[in-house]
C-alpha positions in Angstrom: -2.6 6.7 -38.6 -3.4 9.0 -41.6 -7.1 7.4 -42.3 -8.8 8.9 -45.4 -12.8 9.0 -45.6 -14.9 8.9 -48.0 -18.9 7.8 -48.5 -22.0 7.6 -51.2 -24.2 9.1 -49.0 -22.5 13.2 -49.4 -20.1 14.5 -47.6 -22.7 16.0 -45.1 -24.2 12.9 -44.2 -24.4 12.2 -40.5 -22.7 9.2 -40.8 -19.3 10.2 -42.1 -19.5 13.5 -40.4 -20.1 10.9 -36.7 -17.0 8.5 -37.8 -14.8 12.0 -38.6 -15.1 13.5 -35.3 -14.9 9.7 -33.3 -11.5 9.5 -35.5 -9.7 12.9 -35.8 -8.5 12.8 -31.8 -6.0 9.9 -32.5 -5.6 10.3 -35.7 -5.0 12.1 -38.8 -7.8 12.3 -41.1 -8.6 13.1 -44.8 -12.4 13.2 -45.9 -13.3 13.2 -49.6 -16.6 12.4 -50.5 -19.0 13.1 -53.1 -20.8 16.9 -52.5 -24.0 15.1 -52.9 -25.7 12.0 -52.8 -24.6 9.3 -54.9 -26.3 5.8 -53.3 -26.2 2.8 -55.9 -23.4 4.8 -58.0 -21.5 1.3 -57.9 -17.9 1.8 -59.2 -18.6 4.4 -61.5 -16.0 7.4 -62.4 -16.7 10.5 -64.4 -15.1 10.7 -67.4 -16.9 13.4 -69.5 -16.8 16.2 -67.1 -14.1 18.1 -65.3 -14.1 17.1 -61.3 -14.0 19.9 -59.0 -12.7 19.5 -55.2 -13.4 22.6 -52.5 -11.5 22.5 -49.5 -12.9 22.0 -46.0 -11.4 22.3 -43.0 -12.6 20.7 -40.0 -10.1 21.0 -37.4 -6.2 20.2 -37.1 -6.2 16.7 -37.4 -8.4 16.8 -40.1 -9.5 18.6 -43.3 -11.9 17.6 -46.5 -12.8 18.0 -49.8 -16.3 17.9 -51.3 -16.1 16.7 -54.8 -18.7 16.7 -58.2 -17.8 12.5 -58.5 -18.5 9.2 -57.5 -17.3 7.4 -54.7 -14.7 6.1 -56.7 -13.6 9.1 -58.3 -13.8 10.5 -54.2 -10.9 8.2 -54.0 -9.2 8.1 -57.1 -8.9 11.6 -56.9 -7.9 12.2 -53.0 -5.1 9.1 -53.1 -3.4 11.3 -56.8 -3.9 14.6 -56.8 -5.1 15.8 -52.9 -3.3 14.4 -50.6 -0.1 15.4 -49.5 0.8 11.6 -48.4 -1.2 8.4 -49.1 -3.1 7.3 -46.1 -2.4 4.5 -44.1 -6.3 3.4 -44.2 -9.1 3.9 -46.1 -12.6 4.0 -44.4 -15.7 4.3 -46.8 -19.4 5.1 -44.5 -20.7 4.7 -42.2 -23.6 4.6 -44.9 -27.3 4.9 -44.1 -28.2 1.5 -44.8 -26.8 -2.2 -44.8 -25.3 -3.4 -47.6 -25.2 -7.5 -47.4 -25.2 -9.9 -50.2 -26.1 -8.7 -53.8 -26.1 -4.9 -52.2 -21.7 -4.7 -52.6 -22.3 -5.1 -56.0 -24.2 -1.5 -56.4 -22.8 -0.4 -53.3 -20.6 3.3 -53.8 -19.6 2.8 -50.2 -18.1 -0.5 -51.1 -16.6 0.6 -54.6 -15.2 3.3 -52.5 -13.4 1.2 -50.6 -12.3 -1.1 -53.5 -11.0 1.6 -55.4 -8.9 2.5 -52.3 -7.8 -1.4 -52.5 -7.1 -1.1 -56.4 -4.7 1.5 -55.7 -2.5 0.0 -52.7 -4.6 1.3 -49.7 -5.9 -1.1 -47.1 -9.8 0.0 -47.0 -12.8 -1.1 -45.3 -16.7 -0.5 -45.9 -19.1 0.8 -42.9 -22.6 0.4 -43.3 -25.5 0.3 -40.5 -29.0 -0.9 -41.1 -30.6 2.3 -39.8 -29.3 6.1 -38.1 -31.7 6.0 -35.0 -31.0 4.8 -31.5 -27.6 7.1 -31.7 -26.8 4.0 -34.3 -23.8 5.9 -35.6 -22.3 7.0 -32.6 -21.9 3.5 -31.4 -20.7 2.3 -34.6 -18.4 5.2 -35.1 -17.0 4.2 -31.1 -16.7 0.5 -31.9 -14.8 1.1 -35.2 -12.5 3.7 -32.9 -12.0 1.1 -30.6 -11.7 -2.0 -32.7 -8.7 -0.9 -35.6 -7.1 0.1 -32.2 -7.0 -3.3 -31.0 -3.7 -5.2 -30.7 -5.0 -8.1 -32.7 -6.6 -5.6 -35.0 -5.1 -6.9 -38.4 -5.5 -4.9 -41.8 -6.9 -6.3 -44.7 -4.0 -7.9 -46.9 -3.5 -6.6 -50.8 -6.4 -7.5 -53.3 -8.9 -7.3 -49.9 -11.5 -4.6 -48.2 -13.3 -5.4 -45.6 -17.1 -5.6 -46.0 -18.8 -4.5 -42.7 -22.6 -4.2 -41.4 -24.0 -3.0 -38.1 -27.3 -4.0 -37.4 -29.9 -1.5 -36.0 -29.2 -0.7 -32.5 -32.9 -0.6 -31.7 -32.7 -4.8 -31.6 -30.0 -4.0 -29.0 -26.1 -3.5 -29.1 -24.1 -6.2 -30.4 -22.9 -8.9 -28.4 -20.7 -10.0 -31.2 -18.6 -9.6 -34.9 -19.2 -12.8 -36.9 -16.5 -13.2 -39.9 -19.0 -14.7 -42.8 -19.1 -15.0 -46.0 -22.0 -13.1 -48.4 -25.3 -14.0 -48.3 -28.3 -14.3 -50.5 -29.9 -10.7 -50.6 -32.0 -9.7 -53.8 -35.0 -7.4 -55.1 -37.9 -7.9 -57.2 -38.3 -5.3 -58.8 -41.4 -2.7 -59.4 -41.2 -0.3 -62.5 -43.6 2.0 -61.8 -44.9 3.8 -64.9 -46.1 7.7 -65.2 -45.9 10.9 -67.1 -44.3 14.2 -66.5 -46.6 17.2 -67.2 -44.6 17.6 -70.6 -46.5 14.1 -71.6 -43.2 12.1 -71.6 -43.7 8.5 -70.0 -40.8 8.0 -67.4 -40.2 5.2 -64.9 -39.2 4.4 -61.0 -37.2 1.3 -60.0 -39.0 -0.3 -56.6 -39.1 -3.1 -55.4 -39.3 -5.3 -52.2 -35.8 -6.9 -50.6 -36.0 -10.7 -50.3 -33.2 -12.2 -47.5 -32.4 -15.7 -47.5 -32.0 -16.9 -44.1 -31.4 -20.7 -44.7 -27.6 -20.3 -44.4 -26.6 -19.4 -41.0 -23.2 -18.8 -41.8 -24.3 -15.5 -44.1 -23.5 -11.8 -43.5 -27.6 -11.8 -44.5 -28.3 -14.0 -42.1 -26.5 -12.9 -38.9 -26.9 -9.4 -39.7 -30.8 -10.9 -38.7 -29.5 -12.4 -35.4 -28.2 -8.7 -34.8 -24.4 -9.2 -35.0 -22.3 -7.2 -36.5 -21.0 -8.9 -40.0 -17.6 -8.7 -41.1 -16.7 -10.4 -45.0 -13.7 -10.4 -47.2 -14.5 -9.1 -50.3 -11.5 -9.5 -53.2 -11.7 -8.3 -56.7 -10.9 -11.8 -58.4 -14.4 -12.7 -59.9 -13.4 -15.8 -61.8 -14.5 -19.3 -61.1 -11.6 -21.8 -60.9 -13.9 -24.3 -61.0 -15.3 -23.5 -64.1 -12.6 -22.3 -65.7 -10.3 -25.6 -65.6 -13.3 -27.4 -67.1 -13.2 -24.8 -70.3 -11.1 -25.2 -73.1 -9.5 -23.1 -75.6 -11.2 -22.8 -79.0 -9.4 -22.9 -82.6 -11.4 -20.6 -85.1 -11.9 -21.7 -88.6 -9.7 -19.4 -90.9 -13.1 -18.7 -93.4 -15.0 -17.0 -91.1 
């Protein structure tokens, strides 16, 4: 297969650098990832600025490009103007970090990976809860082994794949449990100060909250240690809702 790879975490980050090299011996592979770190860039794209895209070559099987963007521009930009063919799959991570529940809403690795699916690509989103234990490595070797599989299917149009590994220090996985999203969220800390030019600024903290009531969660197995696998699609209207709305004549004198 012809994968292309991309990330929010820079193109140097260990993670996509480990899931390159597990790839590029069976495969063909295209990296283009953002030059530097771009976490929490959701979906963005740059559209005041002119992108710029330096060539890399890693071996080959496989070369890159480090890019001035977003994730989404990453792919946006590979999939029109870099690649020589479009890719058969689109991986986006491994990131440094889960991203369960509320997280694929501000996720880069995931709007990676849905940009890839807005433009025809079948994509899926790597993430593990921490880099230590050789965390990557294994995740890197399962993902190797599992889109090999015969049963192996790839997501269909209008789908990515959300995926989380959970730290390998709570042991390797003994299983990958389809779920849906969970409840994840933050309450958040503004922290307050001033820079030495007397202008008051601000940092966004805050602690994560998990909701573990609902056993059939990405939140909550990612807890039990299995890996977590969810179909995200981009159709964000509520049926349900919707058929109880009607439409709405507007008075003329307004």
């Amino acid at each position: 297969m012809h994968i292309l790879i991309s990330n929010d975490d820079g193109i140097q980050a260990h993670g996509i650098q480990t899931l390159r090299r597990a790839l590029e011996g069976e495969h063909t592979i295209s990296v283009v990832a953002p030059e530097r770190q771009q976490s929490a860039m959701g979906h963005a794209i740059t559209m005041h600025k002119p992108l710029y895209a330096k060539s890399v070559v890693y071996s080959e099987k496989s070369r890159g490009w480090r890019v001035n963007g977003t994730p989404a521009d990453c792919v946006k930009l590979g999939v029109g103007a870099l690649l020589d063919q479009s890719p058969d799959l689109m991986l986006s991570g491994i990131n440094h970090g889960s991203n369960l529940g509320r997280d694929v809403f501000y996720s880069g690795t995931v709007s990676a990976a849905m940009e890839a699916m807005f433009l025809g690509i079948p994509a899926i989103a790597l993430s593990l809860e921490d880099g230590d234990n050789n965390g990557f490595d294994w995740a890197a070797a399962f993902v190797r082994w599992w889109i090999a599989q015969p049963g192996f299917q790839l997501p269909r149009p209008g789908l990515i794949y959300n995926v989380n590994f959970p730290s390998l220090g709570r042991g390797i996985p003994a299983r990958m449990e389809a779920v849906r999203l969970g409840g994840r969220e933050y309450v958040n800390d503004f922290q307050r100060a001033v820079d030495p030019r007397g202008r008051e600024y601000f940092w966004i903290a805050g602690d994560r909250v998990d909701n573990l009531d609902d056993d059939d969660t990405d939140v909550a197995q990612h807890h039990h240690g299995a890996i977590t696998l969810t179909p995200l699609h981009m159709h964000l209207t509520d049926p349900d809702a919707l058929a109880k709305m009607t439409s709405l004549d507007i008075p003329p004198h307004l």
